[in-house]
C-alpha positions in Angstrom: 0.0 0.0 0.0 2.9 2.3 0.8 4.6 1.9 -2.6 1.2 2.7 -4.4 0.6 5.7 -2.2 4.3 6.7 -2.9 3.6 5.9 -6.6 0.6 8.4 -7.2 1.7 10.6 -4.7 4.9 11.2 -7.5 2.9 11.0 -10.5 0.6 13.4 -9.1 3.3 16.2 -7.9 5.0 15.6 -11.4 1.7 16.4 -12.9 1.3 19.1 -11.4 5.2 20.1 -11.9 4.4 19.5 -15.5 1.2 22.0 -15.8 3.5 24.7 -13.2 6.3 24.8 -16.0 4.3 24.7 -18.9 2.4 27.4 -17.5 5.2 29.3 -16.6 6.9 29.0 -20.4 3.4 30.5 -21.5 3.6 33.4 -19.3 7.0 34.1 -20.8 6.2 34.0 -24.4 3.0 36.5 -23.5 5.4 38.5 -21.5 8.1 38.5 -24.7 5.8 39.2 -26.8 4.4 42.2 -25.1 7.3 43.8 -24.6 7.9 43.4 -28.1 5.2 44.9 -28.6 5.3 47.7 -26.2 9.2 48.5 -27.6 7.9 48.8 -31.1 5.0 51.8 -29.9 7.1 54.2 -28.3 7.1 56.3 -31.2 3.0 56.2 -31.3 2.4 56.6 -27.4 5.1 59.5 -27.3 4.2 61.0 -31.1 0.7 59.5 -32.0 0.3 57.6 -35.0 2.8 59.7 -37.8 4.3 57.7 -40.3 7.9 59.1 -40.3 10.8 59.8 -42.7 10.6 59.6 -46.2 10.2 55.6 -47.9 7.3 55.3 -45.4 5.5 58.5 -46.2 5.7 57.4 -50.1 4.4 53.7 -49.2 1.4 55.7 -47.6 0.6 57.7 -50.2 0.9 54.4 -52.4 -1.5 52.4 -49.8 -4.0 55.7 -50.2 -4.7 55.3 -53.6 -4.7 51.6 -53.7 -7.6 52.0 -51.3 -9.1 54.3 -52.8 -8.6 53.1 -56.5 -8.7 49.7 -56.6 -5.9 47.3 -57.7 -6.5 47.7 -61.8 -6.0 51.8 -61.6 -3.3 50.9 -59.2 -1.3 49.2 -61.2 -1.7 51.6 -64.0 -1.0 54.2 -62.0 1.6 57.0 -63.3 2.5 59.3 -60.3 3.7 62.5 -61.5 4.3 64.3 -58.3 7.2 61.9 -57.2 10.2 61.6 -59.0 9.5 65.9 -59.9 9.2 66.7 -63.0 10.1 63.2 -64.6 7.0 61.2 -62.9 7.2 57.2 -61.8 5.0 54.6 -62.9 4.2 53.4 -59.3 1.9 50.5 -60.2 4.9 48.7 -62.0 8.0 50.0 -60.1 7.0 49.1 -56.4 6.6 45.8 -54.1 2.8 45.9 -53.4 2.5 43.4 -50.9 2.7 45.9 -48.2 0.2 48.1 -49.5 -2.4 45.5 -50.5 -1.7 44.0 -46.7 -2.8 47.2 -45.7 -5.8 47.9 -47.8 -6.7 44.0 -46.7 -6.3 45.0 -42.9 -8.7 48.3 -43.0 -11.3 46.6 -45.5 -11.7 42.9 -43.6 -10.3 43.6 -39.7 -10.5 47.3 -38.9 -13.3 49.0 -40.6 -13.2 51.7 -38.1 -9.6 52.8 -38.7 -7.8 55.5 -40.7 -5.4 54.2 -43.3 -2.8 56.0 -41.8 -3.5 54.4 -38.5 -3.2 50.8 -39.9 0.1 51.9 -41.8 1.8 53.3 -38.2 1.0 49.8 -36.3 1.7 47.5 -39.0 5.8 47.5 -38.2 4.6 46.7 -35.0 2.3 44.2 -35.6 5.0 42.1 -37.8 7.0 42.8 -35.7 5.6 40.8 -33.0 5.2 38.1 -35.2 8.5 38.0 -36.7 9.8 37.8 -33.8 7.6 34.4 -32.9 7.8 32.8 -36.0 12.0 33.4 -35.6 11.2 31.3 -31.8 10.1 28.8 -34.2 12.7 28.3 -36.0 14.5 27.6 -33.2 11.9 25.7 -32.1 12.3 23.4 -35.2 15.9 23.0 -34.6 16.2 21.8 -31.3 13.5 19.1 -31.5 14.8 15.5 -30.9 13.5 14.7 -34.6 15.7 17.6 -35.7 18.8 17.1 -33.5 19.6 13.5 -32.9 23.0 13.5 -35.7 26.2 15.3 -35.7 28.2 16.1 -39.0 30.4 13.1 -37.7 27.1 10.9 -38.5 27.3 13.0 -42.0 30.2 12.2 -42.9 30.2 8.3 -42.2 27.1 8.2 -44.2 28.8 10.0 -47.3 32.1 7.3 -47.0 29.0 4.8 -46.7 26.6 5.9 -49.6 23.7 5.8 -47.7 21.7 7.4 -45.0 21.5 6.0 -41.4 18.1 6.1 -40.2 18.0 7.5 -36.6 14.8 6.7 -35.0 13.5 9.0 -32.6 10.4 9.2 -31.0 7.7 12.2 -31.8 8.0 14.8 -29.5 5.5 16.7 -28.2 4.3 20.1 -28.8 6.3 21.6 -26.0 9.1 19.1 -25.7 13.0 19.9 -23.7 15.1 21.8 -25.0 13.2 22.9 -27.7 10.3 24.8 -25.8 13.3 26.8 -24.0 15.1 27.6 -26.6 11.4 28.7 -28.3 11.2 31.5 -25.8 14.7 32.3 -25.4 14.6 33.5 -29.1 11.7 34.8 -28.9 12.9 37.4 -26.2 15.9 37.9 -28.0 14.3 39.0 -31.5 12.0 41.0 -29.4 14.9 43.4 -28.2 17.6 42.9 -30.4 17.7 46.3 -32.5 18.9 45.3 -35.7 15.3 43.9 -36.1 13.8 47.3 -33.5 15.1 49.6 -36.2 13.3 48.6 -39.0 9.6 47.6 -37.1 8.8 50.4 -35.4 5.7 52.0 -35.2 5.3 54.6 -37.8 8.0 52.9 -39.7 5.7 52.3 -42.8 9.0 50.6 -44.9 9.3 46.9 -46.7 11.6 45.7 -44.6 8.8 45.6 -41.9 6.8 42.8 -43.1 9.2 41.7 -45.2 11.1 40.0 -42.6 8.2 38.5 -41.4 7.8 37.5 -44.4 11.0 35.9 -44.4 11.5 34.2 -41.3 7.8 32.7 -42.2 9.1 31.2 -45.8 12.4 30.4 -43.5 10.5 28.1 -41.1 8.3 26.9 -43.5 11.3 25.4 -45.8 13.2 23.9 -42.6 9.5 22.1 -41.4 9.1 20.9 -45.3 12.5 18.8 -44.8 11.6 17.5 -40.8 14.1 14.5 -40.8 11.1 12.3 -39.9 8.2 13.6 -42.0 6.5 11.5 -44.5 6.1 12.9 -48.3 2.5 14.3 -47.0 4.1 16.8 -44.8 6.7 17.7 -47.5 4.1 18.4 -49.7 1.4 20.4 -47.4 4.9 22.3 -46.3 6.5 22.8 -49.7 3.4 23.9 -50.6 3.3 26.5 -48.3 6.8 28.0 -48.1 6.4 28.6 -51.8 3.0 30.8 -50.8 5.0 32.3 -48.4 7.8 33.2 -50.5 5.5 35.0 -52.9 4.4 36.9 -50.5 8.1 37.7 -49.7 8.6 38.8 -53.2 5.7 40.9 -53.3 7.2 42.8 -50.5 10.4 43.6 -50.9 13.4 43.1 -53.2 15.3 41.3 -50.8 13.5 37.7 -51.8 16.8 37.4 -54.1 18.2 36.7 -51.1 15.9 34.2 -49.6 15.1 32.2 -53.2 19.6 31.8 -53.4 19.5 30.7 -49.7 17.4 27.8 -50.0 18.5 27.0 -53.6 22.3 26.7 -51.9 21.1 24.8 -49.1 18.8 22.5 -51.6 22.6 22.0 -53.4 24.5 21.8 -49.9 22.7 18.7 -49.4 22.5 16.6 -52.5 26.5 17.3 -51.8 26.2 16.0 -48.5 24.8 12.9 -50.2 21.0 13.5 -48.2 18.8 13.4 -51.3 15.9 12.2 -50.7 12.4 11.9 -51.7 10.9 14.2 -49.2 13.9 16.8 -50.1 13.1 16.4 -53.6 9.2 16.8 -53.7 9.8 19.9 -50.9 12.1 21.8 -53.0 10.5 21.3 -56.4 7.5 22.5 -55.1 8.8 25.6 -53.6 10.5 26.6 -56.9 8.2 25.7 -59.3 5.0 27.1 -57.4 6.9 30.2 -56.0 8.4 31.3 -58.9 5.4 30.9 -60.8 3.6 32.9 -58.1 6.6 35.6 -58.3 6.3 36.1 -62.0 2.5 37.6 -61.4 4.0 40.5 -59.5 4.6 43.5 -61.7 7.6 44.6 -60.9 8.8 40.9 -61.3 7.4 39.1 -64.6 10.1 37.1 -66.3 13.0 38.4 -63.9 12.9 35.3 -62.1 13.6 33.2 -65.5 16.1 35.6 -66.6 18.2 37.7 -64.6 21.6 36.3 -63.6 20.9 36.8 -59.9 18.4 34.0 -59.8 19.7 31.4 -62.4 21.4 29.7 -59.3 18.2 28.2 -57.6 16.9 27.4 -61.3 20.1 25.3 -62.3 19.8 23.4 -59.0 16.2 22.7 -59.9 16.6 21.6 -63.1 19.4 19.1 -61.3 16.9 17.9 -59.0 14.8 16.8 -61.7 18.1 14.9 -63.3 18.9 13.6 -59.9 15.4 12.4 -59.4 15.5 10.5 -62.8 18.9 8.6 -61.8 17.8 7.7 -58.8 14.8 6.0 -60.0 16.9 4.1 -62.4 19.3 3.2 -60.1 16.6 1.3 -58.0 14.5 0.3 -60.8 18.0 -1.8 -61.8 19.1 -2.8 -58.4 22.5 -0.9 -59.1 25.8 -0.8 -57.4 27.2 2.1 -55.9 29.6 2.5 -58.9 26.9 1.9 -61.5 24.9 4.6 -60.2 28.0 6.9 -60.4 28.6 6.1 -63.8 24.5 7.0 -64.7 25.0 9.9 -62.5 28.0 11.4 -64.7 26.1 10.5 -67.7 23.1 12.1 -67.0 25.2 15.2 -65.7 27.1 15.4 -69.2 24.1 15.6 -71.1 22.3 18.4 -68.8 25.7 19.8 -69.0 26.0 20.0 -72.7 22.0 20.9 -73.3 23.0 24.0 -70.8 25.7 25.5 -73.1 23.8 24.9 -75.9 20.9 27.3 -74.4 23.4 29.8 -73.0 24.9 29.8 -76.6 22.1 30.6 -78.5 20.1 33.1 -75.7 23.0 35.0 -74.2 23.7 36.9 -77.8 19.8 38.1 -77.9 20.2 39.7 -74.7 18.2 37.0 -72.8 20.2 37.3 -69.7 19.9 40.4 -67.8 23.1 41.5 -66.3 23.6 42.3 -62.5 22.3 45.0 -60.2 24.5 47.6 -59.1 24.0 46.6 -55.3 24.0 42.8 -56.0 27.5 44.1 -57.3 28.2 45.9 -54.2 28.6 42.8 -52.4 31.1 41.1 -54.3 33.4 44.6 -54.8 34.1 47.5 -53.2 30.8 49.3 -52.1 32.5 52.4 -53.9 33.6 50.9 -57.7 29.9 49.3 -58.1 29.4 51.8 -61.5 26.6 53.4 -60.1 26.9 57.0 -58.3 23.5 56.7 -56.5 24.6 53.5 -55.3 28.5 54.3 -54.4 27.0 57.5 -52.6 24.7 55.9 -49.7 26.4 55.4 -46.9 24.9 52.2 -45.4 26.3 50.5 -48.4 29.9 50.7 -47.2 31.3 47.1 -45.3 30.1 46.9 -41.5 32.4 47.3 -39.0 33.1 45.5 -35.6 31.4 48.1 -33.7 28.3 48.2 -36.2 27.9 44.8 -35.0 27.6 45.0 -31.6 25.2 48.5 -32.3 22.9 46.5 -33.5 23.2 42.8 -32.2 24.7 43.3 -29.1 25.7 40.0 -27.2 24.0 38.3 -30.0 27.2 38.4 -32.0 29.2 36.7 -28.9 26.4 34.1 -28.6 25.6 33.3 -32.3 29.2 31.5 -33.0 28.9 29.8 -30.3 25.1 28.8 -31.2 26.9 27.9 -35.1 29.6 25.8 -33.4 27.4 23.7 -32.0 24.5 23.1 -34.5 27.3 20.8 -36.3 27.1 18.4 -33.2 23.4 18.7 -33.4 22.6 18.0 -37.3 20.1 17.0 -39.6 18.6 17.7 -42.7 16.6 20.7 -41.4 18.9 22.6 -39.3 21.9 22.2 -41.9 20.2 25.0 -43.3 21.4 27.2 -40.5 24.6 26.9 -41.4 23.9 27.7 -45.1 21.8 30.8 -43.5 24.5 31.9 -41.1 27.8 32.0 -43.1 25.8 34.0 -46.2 24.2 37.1 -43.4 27.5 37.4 -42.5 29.4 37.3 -45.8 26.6 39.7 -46.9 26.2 42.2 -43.6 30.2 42.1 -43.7 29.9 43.4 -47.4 26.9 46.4 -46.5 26.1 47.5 -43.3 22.5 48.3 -44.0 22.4 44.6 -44.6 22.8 43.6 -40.7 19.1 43.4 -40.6 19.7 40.2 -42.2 21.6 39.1 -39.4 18.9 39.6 -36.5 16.8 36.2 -36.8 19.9 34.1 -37.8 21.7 35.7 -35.1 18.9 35.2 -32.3 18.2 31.9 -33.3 21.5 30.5 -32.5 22.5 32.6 -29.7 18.7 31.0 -28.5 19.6 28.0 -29.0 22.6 28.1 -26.9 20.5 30.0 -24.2 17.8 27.5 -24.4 19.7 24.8 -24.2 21.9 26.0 -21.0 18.8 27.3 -19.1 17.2 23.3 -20.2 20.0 21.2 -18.7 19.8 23.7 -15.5 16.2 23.2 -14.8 17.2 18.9 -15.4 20.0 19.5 -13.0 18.0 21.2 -10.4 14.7 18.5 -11.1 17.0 15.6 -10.4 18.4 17.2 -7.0 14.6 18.1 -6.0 14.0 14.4 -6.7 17.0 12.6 -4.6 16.3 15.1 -2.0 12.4 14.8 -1.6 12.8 11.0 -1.5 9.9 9.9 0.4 10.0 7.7 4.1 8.6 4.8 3.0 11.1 4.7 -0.1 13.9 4.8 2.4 12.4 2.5 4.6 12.1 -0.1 1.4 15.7 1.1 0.1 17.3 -0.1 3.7 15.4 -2.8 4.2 15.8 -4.6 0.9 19.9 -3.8 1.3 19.8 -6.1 4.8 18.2 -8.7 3.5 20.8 -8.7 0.5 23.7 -11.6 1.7 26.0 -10.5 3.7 25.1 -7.8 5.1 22.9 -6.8 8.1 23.4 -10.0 9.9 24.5 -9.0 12.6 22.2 -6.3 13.6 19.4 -7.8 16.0 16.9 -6.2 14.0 15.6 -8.0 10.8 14.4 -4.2 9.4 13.4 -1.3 10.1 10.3 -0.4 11.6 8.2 2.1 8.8 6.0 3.8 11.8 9.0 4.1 14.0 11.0 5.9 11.0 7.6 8.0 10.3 7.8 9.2 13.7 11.1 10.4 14.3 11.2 12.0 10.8 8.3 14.2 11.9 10.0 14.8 15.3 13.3 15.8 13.7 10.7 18.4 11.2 
């Protein structure tokens, strides 16, 4: 009777110990995420709702006559009072995802609201939820599913020529580390101000939903690949990061950047030798569907198809398709390892050859559009780019140490540490941290301006690390609460079953110990 008291007496406090913590992790994430959200306000409680400077004034402006207008006089629209005298063709020449968000927001959610009053709180608003979907990421990282391999375990299975299946159980919603490291990010991205400076309120600019835009399509990619998913989830996810890439490209310019991170990482692991089925389906639904989404914005159309900037992603598609067909024929055939080689060269020789053969007869026409003068910026000197409106802006000059901490603060100690370690903590998924990682640095290093690239990739290793510390204390201080609040009857049992083991107790008169007797003097020494 003891034992089963003792029994339900421990599965009821860690019951309760469960709902305390998980409780106590939800206060946290509301508490992060108001004070992300009061941070972002201070301009509207101390100013009202203004939009300042000058990009956001122009987006307003832009967001008042969609509303006003409609989408079809929108996109026709021919503003001559900016660009004075010359005039702008605004409908073709801008991202419009921001302003149709807007016009979205104040026609379906907030009828009673001012246009300009939407404008001012959206930054804020995205914000917030940039800075959750970025706890996410982590999140998805630091589940068991996620985290179970080590590049060690990668390279034994690239000498092998095959993947090792590590079976891990599901975890659950709110599973160690990954819920701490969830809200450890999460607080970080709230505060960190390479993010603050481009989400707050009155801050009417791309950049503020375009990085929510991003980390969204970031997430969305890294859940597509989950090392245990079956081809349903790579589908239902594919499907969706491609959605929310094209809602990155209607927002700001900077989706050349996302489309080449995920094409390098889609390359980074057929060379790691992890192509698989669910890789496969993810990314050829990600391209195909998000770049045919992309091409229906304006300011877009055939750039995707064309421009030299985004050929990279395209070429590894097309691969994926070749590798795809190999590998088909290599199990079809039951070949060896060097027989599949051999297809595999074959098929790359003819894709090879069928490439120069369309680069010989296009580039002459002019097919090919050549680079942009800030895409050129990061491979050269930010002041020999050929472009005087370009070499003239100051935030394209390369980032210093002390821009750095400025804007990332301890981040930039914790995030190397966070990188270091995601190697000993690998899969599939979080591999693409790495890819993520070394480009917003290359990239931020090149143009300061660009550090706001480095805010969610910074926060969600430095998170990591923080999560993962502030997990093993809480296990270290849960097994000391559980050898110290070891029960009387458990002793009692734990003494008595070591005298009756041979040899020892025999020559104490007693036989045990008397449970009631120990009962009693523990309450008298209490």
């Amino acid at each position: 009777m003891s034992a089963k008291s003792s029994a339900s007496g421990d599965s009821s406090s860690g019951l309760l110990f469960h709902l305390v913590y998980k409780g106590a992790a939800a206060y946290l994430v509301f508490l992060f995420a108001s004070a992300a959200y009061d941070i972002r306000m201070a301009a509207i409680d101390e100013y009202g709702p203004v939009i300042h400077e000058f990009d956001p004034y122009f987006n307003l402006r832009a967001t008042d006559y969609l509303y006003w207008n409609g989408w079809k006089r929108f996109s026709q629209w021919f503003d001559y009072m900016s660009w004075y005298p010359l005039g702008r063709p605004v409908g073709t020449t801008i991202y419009p995802g921001m302003q149709v968000t807007a016009v979205w927001i104040k026609n379906h959610v907030l009828l009673d609201w001012s246009i300009n009053d939407v404008c001012c709180y959206i930054p804020v608003w995205f914000g917030v939820l940039a800075s959750v979907i970025t706890g996410l990421i982590a999140y998805e990282a630091s589940i068991p599913e996620n985290s179970s391999n080590s590049v060690i375990g990668f390279v034994a299975d690239i000498i092998k020529g095959d993947i090792t299946k590590i079976e891990t159980k599901p975890s659950s919603w709110a599973a160690s580390p990954a819920l701490e490291c969830f809200i450890v990010t999460l607080g970080l991205m709230a505060i960190v101000p390479a993010h603050l400076m481009r989400s707050i309120g009155g801050g009417y600019d791309n950049e503020s939903i375009a990085m929510t835009t991003m980390v969204l399509t970031f997430y969305l990619w890294m859940r597509s690949i989950r090392t245990t998913d079956g081809l349903r989830d790579s589908i239902g996810f594919g499907f969706l990061a491609a959605v929310g890439y094209f809602y990155m490209v209607a927002t700001w310019g900077g989706y050349v950047f996302v489309l080449n991170i995920v094409g390098v990482h889609a390359a980074a692991l057929v060379g790691m030798g992890r192509f698989k089925t669910n890789i496969y389906v993810a990314y050829s639904l990600f391209y195909f569907l998000g770049t045919f989404l992309a091409m229906q914005v304006p300011v877009v159309g055939w750039t995707p198809l064309k421009s030299l900037e985004q050929l990279g992603p395209c070429a590894v598609f097309l691969g994926y398709q070749v590798m795809f067909v190999t590998e088909w024929i290599r199990k079809s055939n039951n070949m060896t390892r060097i027989q599949a080689w051999q297809l595999r060269v074959k098929a790359a020789a003819v894709a090879l050859v069928v490439f120069t053969l369309c680069v010989f007869f296009l580039a002459p026409k002019g097919y090919f559009g050549p680079l942009s003068s800030r895409v050129r910026g990061l491979f050269v000197k930010h002041t020999k780019t050929g472009n005087p409106l370009v070499d003239s802006v100051a935030e394209h000059q390369a980032a210093s140490p002390k821009a750095y901490f400025q804007y990332l603060h301890h981040v930039c100690s914790l995030a190397p540490i966070g990188y270091f370690f995601v190697f000993f903590k690998l899969s599939d998924s979080t591999s693409f941290l790495l890819v993520w990682g070394a480009a917003a640095y290359y990239f931020s290093h090149k143009m300061v301006r660009l550090i706001l690239l480095t805010a969610p990739i910074g926060c969600v290793l430095a998170g990591i690390v923080g999560g993962r510390l502030l997990a093993w204390s809480l296990q270290q201080f849960m097994d000391q609460s559980d050898e110290s609040e070891l029960s009387v009857d458990e002793a009692v049992e734990r003494i008595n079953a070591i005298r009756e083991e041979p040899g020892k107790g025999k020559d104490d008169d007693d036989s045990g110990v008397n449970p009631a007797g120990a009962r009693a003097a523990a309450a008298k020494r209490k």
